[in-house]
C-alpha positions in Angstrom: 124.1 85.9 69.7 121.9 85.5 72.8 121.2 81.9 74.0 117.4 82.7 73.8 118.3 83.0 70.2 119.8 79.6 69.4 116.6 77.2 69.2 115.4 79.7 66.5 118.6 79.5 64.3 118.7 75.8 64.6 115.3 75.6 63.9 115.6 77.4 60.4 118.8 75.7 60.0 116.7 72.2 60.0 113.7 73.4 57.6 116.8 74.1 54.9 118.1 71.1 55.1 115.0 69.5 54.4 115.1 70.6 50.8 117.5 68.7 48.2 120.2 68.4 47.3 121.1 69.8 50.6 119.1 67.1 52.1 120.8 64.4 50.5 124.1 65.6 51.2 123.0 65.8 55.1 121.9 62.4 55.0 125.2 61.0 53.6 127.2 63.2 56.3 125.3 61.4 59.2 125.6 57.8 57.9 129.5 58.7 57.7 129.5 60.3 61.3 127.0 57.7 62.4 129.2 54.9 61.3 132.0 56.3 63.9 129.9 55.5 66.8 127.1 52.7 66.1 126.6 49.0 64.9 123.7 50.8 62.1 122.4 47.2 62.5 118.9 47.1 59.9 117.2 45.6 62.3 117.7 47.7 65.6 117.2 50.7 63.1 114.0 53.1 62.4 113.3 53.7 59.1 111.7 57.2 57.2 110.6 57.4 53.6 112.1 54.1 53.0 115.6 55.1 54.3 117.5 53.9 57.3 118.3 56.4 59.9 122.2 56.7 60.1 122.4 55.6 63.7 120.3 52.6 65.1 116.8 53.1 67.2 118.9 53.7 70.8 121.9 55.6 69.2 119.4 58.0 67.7 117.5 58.6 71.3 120.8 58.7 72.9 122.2 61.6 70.9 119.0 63.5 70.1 118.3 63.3 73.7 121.8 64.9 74.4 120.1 67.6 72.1 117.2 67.9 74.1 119.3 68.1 77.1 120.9 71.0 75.7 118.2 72.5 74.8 116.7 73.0 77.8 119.4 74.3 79.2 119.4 76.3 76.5 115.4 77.9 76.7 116.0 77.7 81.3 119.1 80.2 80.6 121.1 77.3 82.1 124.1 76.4 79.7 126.8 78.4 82.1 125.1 76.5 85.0 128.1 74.6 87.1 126.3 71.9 89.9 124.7 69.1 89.5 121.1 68.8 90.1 119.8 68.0 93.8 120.3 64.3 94.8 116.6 63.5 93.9 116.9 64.1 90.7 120.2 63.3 90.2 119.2 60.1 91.3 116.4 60.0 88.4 119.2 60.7 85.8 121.9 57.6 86.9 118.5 55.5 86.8 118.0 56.4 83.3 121.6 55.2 82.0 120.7 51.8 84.0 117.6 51.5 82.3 119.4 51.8 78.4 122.0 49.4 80.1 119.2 46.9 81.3 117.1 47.2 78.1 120.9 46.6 75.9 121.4 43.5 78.2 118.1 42.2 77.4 118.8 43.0 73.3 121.9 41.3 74.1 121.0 38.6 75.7 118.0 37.8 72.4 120.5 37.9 70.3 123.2 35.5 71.9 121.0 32.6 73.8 118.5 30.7 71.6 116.0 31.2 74.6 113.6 34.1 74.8 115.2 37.0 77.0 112.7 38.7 80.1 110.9 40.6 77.6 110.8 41.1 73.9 113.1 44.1 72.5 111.9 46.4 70.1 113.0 49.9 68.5 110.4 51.7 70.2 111.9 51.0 73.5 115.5 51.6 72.6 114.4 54.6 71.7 112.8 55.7 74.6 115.6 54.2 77.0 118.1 56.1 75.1 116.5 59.2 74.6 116.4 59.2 78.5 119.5 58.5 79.1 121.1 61.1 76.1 119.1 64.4 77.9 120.4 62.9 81.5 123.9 62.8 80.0 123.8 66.6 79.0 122.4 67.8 82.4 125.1 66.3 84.1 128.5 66.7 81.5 127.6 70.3 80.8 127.9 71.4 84.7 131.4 69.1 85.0 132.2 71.4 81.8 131.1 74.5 83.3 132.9 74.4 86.4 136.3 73.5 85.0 136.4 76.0 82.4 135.1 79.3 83.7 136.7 81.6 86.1 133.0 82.7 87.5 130.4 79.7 86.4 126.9 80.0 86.9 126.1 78.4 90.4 122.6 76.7 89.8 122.2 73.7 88.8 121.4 72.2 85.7 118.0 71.3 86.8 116.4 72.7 89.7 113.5 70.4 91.3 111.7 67.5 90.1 108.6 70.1 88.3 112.2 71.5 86.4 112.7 68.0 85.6 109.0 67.6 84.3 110.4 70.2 81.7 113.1 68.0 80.3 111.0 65.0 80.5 108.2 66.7 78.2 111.1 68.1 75.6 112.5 64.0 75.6 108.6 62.3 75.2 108.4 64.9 71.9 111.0 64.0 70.4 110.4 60.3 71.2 107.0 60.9 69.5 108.3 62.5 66.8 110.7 60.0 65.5 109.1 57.2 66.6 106.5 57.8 64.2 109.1 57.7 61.4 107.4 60.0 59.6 108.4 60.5 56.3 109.2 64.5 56.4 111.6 64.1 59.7 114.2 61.7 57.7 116.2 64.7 56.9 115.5 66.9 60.4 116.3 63.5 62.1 119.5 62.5 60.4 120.9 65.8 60.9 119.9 66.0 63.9 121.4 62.7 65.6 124.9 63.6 63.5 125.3 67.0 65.1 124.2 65.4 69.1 127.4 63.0 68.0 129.5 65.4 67.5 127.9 67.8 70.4 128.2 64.6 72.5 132.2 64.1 72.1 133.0 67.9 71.9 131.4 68.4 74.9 133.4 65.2 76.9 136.4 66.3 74.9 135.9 70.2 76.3 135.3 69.0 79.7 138.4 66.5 79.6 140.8 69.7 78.1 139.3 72.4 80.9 140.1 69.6 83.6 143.8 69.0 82.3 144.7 72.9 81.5 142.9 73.9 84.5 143.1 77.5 83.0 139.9 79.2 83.6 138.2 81.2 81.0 136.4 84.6 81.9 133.1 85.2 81.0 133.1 88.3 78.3 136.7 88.4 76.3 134.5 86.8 73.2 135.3 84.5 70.6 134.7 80.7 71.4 136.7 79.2 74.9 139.6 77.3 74.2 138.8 74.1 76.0 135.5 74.1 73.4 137.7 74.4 70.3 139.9 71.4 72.2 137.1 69.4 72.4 135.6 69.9 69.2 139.4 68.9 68.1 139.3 65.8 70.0 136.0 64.9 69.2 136.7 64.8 65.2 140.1 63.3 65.6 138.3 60.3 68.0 135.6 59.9 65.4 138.4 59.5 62.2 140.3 57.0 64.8 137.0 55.3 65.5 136.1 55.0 61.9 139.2 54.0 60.4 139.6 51.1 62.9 136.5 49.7 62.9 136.3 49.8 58.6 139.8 48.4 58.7 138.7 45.6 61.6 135.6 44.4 59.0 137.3 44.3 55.9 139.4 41.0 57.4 136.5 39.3 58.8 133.7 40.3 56.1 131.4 42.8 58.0 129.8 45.3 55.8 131.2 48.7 55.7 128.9 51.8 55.5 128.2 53.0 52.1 126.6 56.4 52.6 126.0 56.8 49.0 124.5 53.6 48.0 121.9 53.3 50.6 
């Protein structure tokens, strides 16, 4: 399949699963997965058709950013691209992870001092900060990936200029707009949506981890799906059962609730 291809199959893979009882089977799945990786705190959530999203407001940007990242990679013909973008914009990207940090630190800070922190949080913002800072983790993991798994990567960069970066900065405010309006048709699209970024997310650390460690490059053309990808898609469903099972055997002993992806 041609990577031109790919936002048209996951596009018709999304309108399916808005339709029950697929759809309600989809939402389950991502509450499980999204319980591997987030708080799912009510009130740092977004809500659609009277259901909380599986992960909370910045968990959701943060991982349907990493989607949007990928993505356009995916339309710029860029997923095999191996260097990082040029220092400007590079720059731009690290400042997006310290403004999710700084915008978490102010959350943070509400919810452990009685006083009122710099500014008042809300969902919309973690959204927005984490969205940023999901599509600025994909343009810079995928080229680490890249480089230490193939034989002959792709020598651009993941992003060319600032007007490239316009690009990605469009794709993000869309799909900022579109769930923040939490409208009810995009529960479905949404929760599937933030479950497979998790698990893109981790596969992709996880292939980029297992290409560095075998350094055993991979040449473009023998087919079938890299080894250092089926590694980190290993990894990143073995993390995600040791994540889970610690943290619902950790809140059992000291009363926190536990995930119920049926009963919500």
């Amino acid at each position: 399949m041609r990577v031109r291809r790919w936002p048209f199959v996951a596009l018709a893979a999304v309108l399916l699963l808005t339709l029950p009882p697929a759809g309600d089977a989809t939402l389950a799945l991502a509450r499980i997965l999204g319980y591997t990786v987030c708080h799912q705190l009510p009130e740092h959530s977004l809500s659609m058709a009277g259901q909380q999203l599986p992960l909370c407001a910045r968990c959701t940007g943060l991982y349907i950013g990493f989607l949007v990242g990928l993505l356009g990679m995916a339309i710029q013909g860029k997923l095999r691209a191996s260097q990082l973008p040029p220092s400007t914009v590079t720059g731009l990207l690290l400042a997006a992870f310290a403004a999710m940090a700084a915008d978490g630190f102010n959350s943070l800070l509400g919810f452990l001092s009685d006083a009122p922190p710099p500014y008042e949080p809300s969902n919309l913002l973690r959204l927005i900060t984490g969205t940023a800072a999901g599509a600025s983790l994909a343009l810079l993991l995928l080229p680490l990936l890249n480089e230490s798994m193939w034989a002959k990567p792709d020598r651009s960069p993941s992003v060319d200029d600032l007007g490239d970066l316009a690009g990605y900065t469009i794709l993000a405010a869309l799909a900022v707009a579109l769930v923040g309006s939490e409208h009810p048709a995009l529960l479905y699209p949404t929760a599937l949506a933030s479950a497979l970024g998790v698990l893109a997310a981790l596969s992709t650390a996880g292939a980029a981890l297992a290409a560095t460690l075998s350094r055993r490059k991979v040449q473009a053309g023998n087919g079938g799906v890299p080894r250092p990808v089926l590694a980190g898609l290993a990894l990143a469903v073995i993390s995600m059962a040791l994540l889970g099972g610690a943290r619902a055997y950790f809140s059992l002993p000291l009363g926190l609730a536990v995930v119920s992806a049926v009963a919500r």
